[in-house]
N, C-alpha and C positions, 0 to 999 in steps of 0.2 A: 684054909689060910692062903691069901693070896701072896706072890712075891715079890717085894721091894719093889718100886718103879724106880727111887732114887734115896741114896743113900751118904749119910755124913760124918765124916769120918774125924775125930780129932787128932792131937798129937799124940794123946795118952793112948793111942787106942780106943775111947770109948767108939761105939755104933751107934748112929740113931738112924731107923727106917723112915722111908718118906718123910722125911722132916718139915713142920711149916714153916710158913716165913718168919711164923713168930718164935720159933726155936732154932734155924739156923743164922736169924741174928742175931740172938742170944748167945752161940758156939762163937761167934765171929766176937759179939763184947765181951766173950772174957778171955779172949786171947792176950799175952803177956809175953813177955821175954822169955820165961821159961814155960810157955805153952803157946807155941810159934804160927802153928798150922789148923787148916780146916782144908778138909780134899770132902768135891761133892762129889758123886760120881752117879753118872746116868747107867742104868742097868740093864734095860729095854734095851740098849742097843749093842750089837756085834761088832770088834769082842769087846766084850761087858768090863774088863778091868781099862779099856784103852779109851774110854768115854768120859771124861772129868773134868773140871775146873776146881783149882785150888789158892786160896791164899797164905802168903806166908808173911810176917810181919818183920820186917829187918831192926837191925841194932838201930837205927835213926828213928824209928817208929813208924817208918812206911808203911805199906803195902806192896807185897810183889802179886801180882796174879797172874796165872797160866790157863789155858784150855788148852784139851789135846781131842780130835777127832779123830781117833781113829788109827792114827801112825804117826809115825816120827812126822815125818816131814809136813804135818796138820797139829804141828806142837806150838803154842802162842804164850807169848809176855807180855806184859805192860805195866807202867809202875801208877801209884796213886801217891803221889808224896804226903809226908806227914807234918803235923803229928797227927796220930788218928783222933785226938780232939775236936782238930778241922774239919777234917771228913767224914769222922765218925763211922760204926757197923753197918748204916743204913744201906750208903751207896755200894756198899761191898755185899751186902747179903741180896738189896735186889736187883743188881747186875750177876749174881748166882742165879736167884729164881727165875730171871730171864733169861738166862741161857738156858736153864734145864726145860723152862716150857719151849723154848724158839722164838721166843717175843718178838716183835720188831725194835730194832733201835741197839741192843746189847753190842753187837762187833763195833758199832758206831761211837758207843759212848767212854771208849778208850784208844790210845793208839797202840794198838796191839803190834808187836815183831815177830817175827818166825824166831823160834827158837834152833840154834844149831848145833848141834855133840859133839 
């Protein structure tokens, strides 16, 4: 049995292993008010819990999303306004899958901010 390359994590707790595209858009459209979040997290890489992109959906029906490489100070935000009717799973689930391969274009297709504690 091989181990996780990448991993999707919802609000309830559920786990899904290397997720596809067609299933971590599917975690992304049935996000609601009382089921907030989706954290993807990259595993392959050191250390394995500080490797992630996450979205979280606000009381306006935004989007917040984060990546973090590795440490604090490689911790990022950026908003996608809503409602997610607009924007819809799409754009959120394959600016996921292109982070987690390294795609070209991902840092570019939001304005990301340092996040600071």
């Amino acid at each position: 049995m091989t181990k996780p390359r990448l991993q999707a994590i919802e609000d309830d707790g559920r786990v899904v292993d290397d997720p596809t595209e067609v299933e971590l858009h599917d975690l992304i459209a049935d996000m609601s008010l009382s089921h907030r979040f989706v954290i993807f997290a990259r595993l392959d890489l050191e250390p394995s819990d500080e490797h992630y992109m996450q979205v979280y959906l606000d009381d306006d029906i935004s989007y917040q999303v984060e990546y973090r490489e590795g440490s604090a100070d490689k911790h990022y935000q950026a908003h996608i306004p809503g409602p997610i009717e607009m924007t819809g799973p799409e754009t959120v689930s394959r600016l996921m899958f292109d982070w987690a391969y390294d795609r070209p274009g991902w840092r570019e297709a939001l304005p990301w901010e340092r996040l600071v504690f």
